[in-house]
C-alpha positions as CSV (number, residue, x, y, z in Angstrom):
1,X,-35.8,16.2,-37.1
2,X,-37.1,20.1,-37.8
3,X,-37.9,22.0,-41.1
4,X,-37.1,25.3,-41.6
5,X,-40.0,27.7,-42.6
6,X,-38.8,28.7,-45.3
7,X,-40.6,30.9,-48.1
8,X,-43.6,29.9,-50.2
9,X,-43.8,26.1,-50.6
10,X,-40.1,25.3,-50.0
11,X,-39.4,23.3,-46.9
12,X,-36.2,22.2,-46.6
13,X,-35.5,18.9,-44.0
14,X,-32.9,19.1,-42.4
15,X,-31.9,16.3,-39.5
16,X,-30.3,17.9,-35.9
17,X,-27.1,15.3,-35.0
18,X,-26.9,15.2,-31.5
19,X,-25.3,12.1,-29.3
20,X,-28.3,11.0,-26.4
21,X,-26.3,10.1,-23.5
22,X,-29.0,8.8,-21.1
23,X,-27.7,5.1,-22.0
24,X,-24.4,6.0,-21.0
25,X,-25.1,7.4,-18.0
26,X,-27.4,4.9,-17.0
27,X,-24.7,2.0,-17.8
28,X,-22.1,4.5,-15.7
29,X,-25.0,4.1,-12.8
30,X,-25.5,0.7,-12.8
31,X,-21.7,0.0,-13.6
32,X,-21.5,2.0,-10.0
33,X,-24.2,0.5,-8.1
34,X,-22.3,-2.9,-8.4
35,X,-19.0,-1.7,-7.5
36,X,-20.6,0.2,-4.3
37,X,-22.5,-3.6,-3.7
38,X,-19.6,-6.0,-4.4
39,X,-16.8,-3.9,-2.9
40,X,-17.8,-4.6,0.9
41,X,-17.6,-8.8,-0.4
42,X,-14.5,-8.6,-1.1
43,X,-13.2,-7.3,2.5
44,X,-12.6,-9.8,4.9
45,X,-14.9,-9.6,7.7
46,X,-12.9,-10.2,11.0
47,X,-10.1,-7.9,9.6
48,X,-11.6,-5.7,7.1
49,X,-8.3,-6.2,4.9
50,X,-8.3,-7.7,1.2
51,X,-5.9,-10.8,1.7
52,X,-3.3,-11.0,-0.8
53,X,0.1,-13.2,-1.8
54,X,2.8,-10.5,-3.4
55,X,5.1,-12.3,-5.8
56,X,8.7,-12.9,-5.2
57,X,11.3,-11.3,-7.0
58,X,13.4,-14.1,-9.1
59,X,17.2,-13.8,-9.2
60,X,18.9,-11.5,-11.9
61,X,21.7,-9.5,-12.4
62,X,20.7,-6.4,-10.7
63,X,20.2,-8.1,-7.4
64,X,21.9,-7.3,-4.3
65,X,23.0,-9.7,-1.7
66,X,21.9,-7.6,1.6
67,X,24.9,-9.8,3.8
68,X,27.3,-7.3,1.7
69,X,25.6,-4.5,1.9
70,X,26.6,-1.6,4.6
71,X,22.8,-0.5,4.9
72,X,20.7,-0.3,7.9
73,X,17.9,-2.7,7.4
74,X,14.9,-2.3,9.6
75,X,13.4,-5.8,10.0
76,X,10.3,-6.7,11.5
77,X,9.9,-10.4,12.1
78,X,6.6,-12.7,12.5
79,X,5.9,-11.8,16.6
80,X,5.8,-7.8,15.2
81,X,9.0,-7.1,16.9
82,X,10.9,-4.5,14.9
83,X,15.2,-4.2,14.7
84,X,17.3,-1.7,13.2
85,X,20.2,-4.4,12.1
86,X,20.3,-6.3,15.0
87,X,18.9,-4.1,18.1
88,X,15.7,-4.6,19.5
89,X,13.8,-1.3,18.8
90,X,9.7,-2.1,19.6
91,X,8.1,-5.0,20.2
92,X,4.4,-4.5,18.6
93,X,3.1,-7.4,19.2
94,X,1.2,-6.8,22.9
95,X,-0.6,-3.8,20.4
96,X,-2.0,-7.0,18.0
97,X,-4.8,-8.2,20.0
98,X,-6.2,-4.7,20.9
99,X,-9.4,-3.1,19.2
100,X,-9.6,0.1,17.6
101,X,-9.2,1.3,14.0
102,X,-5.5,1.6,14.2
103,X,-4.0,-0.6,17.6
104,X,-0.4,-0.3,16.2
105,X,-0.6,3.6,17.1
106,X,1.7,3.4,20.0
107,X,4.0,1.3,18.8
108,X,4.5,3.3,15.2
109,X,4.9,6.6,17.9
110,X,8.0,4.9,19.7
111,X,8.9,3.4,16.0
112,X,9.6,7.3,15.1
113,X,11.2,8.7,18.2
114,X,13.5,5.7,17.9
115,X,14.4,6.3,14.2
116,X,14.7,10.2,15.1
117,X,17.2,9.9,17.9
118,X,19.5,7.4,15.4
119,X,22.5,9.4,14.3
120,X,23.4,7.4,11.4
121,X,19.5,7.4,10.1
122,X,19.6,11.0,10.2
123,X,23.1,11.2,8.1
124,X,22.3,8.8,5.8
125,X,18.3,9.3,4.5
126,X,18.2,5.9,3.5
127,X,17.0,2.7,5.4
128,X,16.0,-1.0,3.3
129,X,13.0,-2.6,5.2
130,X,12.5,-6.4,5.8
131,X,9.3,-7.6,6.9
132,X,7.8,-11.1,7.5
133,X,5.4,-12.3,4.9
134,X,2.7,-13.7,7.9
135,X,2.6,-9.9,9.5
136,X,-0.2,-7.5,8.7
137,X,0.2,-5.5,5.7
138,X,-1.0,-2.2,8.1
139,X,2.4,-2.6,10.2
140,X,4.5,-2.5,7.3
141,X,2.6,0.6,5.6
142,X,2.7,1.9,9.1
143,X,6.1,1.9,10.2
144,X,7.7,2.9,6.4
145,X,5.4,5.8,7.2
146,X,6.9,6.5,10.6
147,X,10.4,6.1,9.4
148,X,9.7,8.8,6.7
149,X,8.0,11.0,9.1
150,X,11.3,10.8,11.3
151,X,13.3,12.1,8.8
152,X,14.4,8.9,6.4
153,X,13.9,10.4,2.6
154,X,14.7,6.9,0.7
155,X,13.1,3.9,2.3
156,X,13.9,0.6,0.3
157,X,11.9,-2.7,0.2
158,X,13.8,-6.3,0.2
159,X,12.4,-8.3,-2.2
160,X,11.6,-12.0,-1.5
161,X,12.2,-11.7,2.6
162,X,10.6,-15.8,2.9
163,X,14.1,-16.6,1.3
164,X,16.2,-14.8,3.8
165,X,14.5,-15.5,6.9
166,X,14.6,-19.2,5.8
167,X,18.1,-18.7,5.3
168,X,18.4,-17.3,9.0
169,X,17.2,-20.3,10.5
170,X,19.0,-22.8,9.2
């Protein structure tokens, strides 16, 4: 609050409106301090990934039966062993017990030159993926990224895979 000198005897008050953000930035601090805490808790130690269960996609209308579709399907089943339809293309799984911050690196590199030396990949741009709900969640994110890399524009996810591969073994 200020006056204004004014004249001879007549002050008039007048009251300043301004907003005092210190409590918001100290709640914006301590709102940060406990993400920057609780964030490494929530990691898995051995792993250093976030476990989680992805929902399954219920039937509708909309939903394709992949036996009748003319696709290419890249599947990789639970011992990290990755097809295109039914050829073998890369087994990853000797790459799962090794250390490092990215073990799958030579297997992703032979995942691409594969993908890039298949004619009807190239053609088509398009490839539907299929992976095992048990495998890491960095092989998947890994190989969709190789497959784009290699030239494959529209890469597809199959919703509710535990269905199909049940289906497969019976």
């Amino acid at each position: 609050m200020g006056a204004s000198p004014g004249g001879s005897g007549g002050a008039v008050n007048t009251t300043l409106a301004r907003i005092n953000v210190t409590p918001f930035v100290d709640v914006m601090l301590v709102l940060l301090v406990i993400f920057m805490v609780t964030t490494p808790m929530m990691l898995d130690d051995d792993i250093g990934e976030i476990e989680m269960n992805l929902p399954a996609v219920q039937d509708d209308d909309s939903r394709v039966d992949i036996e009748e579709v003319d696709q290419l399907i890249l599947v990789i089943d639970e011992n990290l062993q990755i097809y295109i339809g039914d050829e073998p293309i890369v087994d990853c799984g000797p790459y799962a017990d090794e250390e490092g911050d990215n073990p799958f690196e030579p297997c992703f590199d032979q995942l691409q030159a594969k993908v890039e030396d298949n004619r009807r990949l190239q053609e088509e741009g398009r490839l539907f993926l299929l992976a095992d709900t048990d495998i890491p969640y960095g092989v998947v994110v890994g190989s969709m990224n190789r497959v784009r890399l290699a030239g494959v524009e529209q890469v597809g996810m199959v919703t509710n895979p535990e269905l199909r591969l049940d289906d497969e073994e019976s």
